[in-house]
ChimeraX commands (.cxc) that place a marker at each C-alpha (Angstrom):
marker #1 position 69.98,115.09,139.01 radius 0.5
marker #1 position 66.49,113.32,138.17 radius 0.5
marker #1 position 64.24,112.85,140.67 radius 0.5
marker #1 position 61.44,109.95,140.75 radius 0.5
marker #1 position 57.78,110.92,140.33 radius 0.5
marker #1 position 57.76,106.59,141.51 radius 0.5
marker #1 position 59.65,104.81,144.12 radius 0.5
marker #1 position 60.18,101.19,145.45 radius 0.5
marker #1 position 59.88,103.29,148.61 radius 0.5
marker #1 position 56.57,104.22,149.64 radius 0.5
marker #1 position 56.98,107.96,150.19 radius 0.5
marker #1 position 60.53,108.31,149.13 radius 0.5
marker #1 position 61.72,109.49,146.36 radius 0.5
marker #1 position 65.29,108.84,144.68 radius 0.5
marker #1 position 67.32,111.80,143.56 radius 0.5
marker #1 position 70.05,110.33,141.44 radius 0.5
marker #1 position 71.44,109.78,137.71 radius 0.5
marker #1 position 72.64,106.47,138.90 radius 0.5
marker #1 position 69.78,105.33,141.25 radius 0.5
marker #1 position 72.09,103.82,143.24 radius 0.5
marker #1 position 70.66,102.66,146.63 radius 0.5
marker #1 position 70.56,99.22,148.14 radius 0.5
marker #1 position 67.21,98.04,149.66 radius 0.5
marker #1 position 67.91,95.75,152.42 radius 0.5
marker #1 position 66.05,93.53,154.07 radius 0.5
marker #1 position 66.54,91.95,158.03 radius 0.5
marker #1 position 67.00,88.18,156.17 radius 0.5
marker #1 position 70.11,89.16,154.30 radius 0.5
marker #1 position 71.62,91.86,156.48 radius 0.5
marker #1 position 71.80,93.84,159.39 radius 0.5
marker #1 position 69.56,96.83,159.97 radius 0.5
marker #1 position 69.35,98.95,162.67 radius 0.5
marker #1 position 65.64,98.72,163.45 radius 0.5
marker #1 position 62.57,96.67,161.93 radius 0.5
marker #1 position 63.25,94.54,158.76 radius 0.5
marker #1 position 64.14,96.54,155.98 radius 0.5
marker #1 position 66.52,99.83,155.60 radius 0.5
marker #1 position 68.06,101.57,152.62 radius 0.5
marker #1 position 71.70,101.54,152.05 radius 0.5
marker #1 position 73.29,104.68,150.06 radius 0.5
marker #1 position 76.05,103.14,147.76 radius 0.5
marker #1 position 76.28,106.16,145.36 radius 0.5
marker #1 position 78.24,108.43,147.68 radius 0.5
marker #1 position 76.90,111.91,147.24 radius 0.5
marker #1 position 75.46,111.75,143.73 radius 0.5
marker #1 position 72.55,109.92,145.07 radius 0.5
marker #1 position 69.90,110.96,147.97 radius 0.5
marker #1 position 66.57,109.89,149.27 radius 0.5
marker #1 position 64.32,112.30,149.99 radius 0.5
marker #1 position 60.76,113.35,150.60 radius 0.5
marker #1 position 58.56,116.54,151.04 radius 0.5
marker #1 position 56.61,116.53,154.85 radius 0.5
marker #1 position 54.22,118.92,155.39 radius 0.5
marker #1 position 55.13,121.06,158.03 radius 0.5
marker #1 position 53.55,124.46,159.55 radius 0.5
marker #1 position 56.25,127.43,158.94 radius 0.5
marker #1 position 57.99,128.88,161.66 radius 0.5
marker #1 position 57.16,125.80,163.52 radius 0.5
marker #1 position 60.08,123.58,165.18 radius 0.5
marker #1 position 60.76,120.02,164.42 radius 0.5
marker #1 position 63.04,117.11,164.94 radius 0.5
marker #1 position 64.55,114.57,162.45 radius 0.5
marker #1 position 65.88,111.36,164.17 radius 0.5
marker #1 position 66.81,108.47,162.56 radius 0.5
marker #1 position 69.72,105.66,162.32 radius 0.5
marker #1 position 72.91,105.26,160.56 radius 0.5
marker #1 position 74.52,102.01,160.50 radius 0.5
marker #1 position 76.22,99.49,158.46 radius 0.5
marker #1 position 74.44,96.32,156.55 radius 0.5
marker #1 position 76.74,93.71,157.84 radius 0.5
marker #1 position 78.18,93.54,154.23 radius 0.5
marker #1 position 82.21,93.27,155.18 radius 0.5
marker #1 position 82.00,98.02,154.66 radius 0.5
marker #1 position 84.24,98.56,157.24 radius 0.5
marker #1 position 85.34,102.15,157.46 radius 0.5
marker #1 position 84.00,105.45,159.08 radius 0.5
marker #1 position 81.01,106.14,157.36 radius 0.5
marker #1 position 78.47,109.55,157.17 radius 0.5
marker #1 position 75.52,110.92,156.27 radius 0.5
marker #1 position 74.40,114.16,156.07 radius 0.5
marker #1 position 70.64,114.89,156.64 radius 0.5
marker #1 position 68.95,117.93,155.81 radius 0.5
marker #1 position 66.13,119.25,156.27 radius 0.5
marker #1 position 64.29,123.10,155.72 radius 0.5
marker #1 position 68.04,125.59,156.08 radius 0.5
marker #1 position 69.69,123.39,158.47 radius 0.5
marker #1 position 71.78,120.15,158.19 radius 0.5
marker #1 position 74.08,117.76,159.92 radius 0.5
marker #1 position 76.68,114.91,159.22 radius 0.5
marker #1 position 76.01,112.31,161.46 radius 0.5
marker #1 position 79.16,109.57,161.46 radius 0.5
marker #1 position 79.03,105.66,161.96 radius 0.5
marker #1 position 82.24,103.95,162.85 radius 0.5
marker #1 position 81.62,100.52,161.00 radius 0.5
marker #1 position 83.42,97.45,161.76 radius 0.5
marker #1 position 81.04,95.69,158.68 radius 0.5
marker #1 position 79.24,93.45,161.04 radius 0.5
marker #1 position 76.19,95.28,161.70 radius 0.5
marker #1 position 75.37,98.06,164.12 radius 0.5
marker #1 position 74.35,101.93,164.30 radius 0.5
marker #1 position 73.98,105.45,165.95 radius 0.5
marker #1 position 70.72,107.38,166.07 radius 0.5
marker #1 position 71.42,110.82,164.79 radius 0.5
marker #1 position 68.87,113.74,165.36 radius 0.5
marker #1 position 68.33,117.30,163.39 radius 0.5
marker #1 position 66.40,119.60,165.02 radius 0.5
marker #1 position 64.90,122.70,162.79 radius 0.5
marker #1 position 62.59,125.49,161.70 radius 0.5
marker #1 position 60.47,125.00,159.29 radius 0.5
marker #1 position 60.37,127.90,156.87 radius 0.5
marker #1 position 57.38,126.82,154.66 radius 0.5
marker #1 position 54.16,124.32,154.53 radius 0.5
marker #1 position 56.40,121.85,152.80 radius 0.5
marker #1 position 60.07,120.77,154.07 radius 0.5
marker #1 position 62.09,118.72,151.75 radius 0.5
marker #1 position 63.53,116.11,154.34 radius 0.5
marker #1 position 67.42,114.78,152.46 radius 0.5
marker #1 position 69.43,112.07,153.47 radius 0.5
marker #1 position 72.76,111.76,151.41 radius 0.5
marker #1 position 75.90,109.60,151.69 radius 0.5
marker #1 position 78.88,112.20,152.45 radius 0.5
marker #1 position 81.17,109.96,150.59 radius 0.5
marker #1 position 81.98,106.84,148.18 radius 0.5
marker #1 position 82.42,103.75,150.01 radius 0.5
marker #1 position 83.96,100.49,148.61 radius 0.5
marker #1 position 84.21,97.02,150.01 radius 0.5
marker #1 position 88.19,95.15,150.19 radius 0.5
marker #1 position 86.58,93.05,146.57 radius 0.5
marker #1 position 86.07,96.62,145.10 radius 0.5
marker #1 position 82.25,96.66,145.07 radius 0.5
marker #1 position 80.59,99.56,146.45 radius 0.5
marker #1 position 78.55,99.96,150.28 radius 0.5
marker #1 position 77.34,102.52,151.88 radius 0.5
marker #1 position 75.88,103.79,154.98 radius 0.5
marker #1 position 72.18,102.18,155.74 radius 0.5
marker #1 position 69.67,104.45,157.01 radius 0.5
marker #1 position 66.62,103.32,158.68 radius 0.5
marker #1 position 64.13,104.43,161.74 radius 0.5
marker #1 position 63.16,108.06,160.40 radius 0.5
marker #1 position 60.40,110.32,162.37 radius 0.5
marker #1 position 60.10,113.69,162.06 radius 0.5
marker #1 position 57.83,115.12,164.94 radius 0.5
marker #1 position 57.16,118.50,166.05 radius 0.5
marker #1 position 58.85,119.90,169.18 radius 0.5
marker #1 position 57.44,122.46,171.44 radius 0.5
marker #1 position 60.12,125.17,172.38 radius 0.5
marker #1 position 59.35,126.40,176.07 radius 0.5
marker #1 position 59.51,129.36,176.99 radius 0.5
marker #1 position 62.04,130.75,179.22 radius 0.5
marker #1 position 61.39,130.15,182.84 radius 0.5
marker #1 position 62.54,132.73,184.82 radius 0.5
marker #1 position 62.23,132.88,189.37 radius 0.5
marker #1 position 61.32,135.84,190.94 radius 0.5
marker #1 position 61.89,135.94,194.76 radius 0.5
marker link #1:1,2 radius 0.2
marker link #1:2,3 radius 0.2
marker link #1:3,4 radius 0.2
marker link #1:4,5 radius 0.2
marker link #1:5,6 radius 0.2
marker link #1:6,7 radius 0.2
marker link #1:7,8 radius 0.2
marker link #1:8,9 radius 0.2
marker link #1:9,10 radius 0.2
marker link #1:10,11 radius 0.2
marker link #1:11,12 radius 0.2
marker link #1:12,13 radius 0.2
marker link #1:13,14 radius 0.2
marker link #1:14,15 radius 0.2
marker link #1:15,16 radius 0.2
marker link #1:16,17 radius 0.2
marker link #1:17,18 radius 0.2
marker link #1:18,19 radius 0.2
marker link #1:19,20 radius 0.2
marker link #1:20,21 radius 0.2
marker link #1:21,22 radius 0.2
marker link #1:22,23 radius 0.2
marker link #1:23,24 radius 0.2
marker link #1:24,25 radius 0.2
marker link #1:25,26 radius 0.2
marker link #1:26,27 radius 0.2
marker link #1:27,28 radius 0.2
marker link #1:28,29 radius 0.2
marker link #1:29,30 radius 0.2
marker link #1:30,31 radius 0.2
marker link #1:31,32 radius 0.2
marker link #1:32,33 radius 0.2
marker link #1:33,34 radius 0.2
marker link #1:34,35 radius 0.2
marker link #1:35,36 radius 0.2
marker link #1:36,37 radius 0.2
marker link #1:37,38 radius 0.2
marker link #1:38,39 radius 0.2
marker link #1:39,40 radius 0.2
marker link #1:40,41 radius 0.2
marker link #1:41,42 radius 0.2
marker link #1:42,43 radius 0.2
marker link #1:43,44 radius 0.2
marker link #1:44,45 radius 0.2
marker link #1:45,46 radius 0.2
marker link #1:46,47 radius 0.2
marker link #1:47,48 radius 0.2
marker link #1:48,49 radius 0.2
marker link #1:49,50 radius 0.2
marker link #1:50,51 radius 0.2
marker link #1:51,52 radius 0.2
marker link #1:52,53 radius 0.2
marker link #1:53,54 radius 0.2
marker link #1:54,55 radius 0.2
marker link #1:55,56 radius 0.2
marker link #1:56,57 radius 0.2
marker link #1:57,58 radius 0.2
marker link #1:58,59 radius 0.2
marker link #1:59,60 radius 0.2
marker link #1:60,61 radius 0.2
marker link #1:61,62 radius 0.2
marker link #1:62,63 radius 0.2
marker link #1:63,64 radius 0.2
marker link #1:64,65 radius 0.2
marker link #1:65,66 radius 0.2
marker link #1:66,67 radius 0.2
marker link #1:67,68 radius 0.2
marker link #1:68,69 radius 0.2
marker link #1:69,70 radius 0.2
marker link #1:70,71 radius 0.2
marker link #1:71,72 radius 0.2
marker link #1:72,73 radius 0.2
marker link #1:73,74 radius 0.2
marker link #1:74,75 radius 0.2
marker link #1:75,76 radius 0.2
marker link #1:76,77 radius 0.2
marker link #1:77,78 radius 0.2
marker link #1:78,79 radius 0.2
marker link #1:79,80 radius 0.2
marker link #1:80,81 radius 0.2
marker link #1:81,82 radius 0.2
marker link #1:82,83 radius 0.2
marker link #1:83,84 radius 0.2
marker link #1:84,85 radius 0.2
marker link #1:85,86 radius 0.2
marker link #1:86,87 radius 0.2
marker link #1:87,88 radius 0.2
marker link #1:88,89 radius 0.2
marker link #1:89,90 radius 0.2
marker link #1:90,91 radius 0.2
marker link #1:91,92 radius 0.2
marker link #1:92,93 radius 0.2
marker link #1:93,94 radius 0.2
marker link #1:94,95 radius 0.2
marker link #1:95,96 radius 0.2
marker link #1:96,97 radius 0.2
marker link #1:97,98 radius 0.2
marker link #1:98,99 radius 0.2
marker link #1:99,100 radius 0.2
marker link #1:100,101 radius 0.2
marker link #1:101,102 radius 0.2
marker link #1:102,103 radius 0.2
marker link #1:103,104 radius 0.2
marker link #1:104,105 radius 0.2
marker link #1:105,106 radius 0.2
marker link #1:106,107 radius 0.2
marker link #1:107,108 radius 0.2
marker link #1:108,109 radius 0.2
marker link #1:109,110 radius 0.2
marker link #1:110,111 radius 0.2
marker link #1:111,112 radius 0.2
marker link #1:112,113 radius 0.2
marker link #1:113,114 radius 0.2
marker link #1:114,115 radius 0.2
marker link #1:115,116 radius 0.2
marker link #1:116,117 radius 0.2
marker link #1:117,118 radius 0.2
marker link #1:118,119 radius 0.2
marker link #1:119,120 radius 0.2
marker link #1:120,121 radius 0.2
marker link #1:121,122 radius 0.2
marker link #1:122,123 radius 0.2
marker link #1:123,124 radius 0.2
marker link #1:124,125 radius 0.2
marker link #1:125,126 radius 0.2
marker link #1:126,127 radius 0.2
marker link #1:127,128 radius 0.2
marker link #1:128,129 radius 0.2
marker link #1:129,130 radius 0.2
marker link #1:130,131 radius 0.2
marker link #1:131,132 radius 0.2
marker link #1:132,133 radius 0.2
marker link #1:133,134 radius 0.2
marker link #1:134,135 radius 0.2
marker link #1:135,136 radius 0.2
marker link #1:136,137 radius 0.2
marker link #1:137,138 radius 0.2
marker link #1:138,139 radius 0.2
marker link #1:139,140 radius 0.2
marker link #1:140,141 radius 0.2
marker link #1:141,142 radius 0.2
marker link #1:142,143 radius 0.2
marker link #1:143,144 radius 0.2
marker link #1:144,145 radius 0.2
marker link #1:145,146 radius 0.2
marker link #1:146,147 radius 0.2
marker link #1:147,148 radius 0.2
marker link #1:148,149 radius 0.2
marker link #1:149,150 radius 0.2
marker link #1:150,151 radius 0.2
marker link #1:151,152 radius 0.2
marker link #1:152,153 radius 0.2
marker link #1:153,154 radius 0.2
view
């Protein structure tokens, strides 16, 4: 896979042969959150990603939406986000009008830099043949502070 030095997404990168996905703005479609969203449309040849700086050892969480652009895809659709050694498919039953689920990943991070992945689990076509694809949109990444374990003594 080739990897972009340059996106149209500030601080994003595209990992793809293809460069297959979909930017989609609020005016055209439906996105989960704000006015603009990506839409993966490669299935799992393609994936956005980006490096985060991140203290090692330290625990984080990855939340963000998956959805549907409002673009007639109606089927389950799923994305799997990874981040550091841990990852998760997070699923979107899509009636192709519009909508989404909020999907979290919560990790370790095992160096100064975590490369943060989000990749369509599948290939997607429309009834006409052309291809869709799960939207993603609303990503933070924030550190979490584990507490310790409480414990009574009487």
């Amino acid at each position: 896979m080739d990897e972009d030095d340059v996106s149209p997404l500030p601080g994003w990168m595209i990992m793809s042969d293809t460069k297959s996905v979909k930017y989609v703005d609020a005016a055209h479609h439906k996105v989960p959150h704000g006015s603009y969203a990506v839409e993966l449309v490669a299935g799992s040849e393609c994936a956005l990603l980006q490096e985060a700086r991140t203290v090692a050892g330290r625990a984080y969480r990855l939340s963000f939406s998956v959805g549907d652009a409002g673009n007639g895809c109606a089927q389950p659709l799923a994305v799997r986000a990874s981040a550091g050694y841990s990852s998760q498919v997070v699923t979107y039953e899509s009636q192709g009008t519009g909508g989404s689920r909020r999907g979290e990943l919560e990790f370790a991070a095992i160096a100064d830099v975590t490369r943060v992945v989000f990749q369509s689990a599948n290939h997607y076509m429309k009834p006409d043949g052309t291809l869709c694809g799960p939207v993603v949109d609303d990503v933070s990444l924030v550190s979490v502070h584990k507490h310790e374990a409480r414990r009574l003594f009487m």
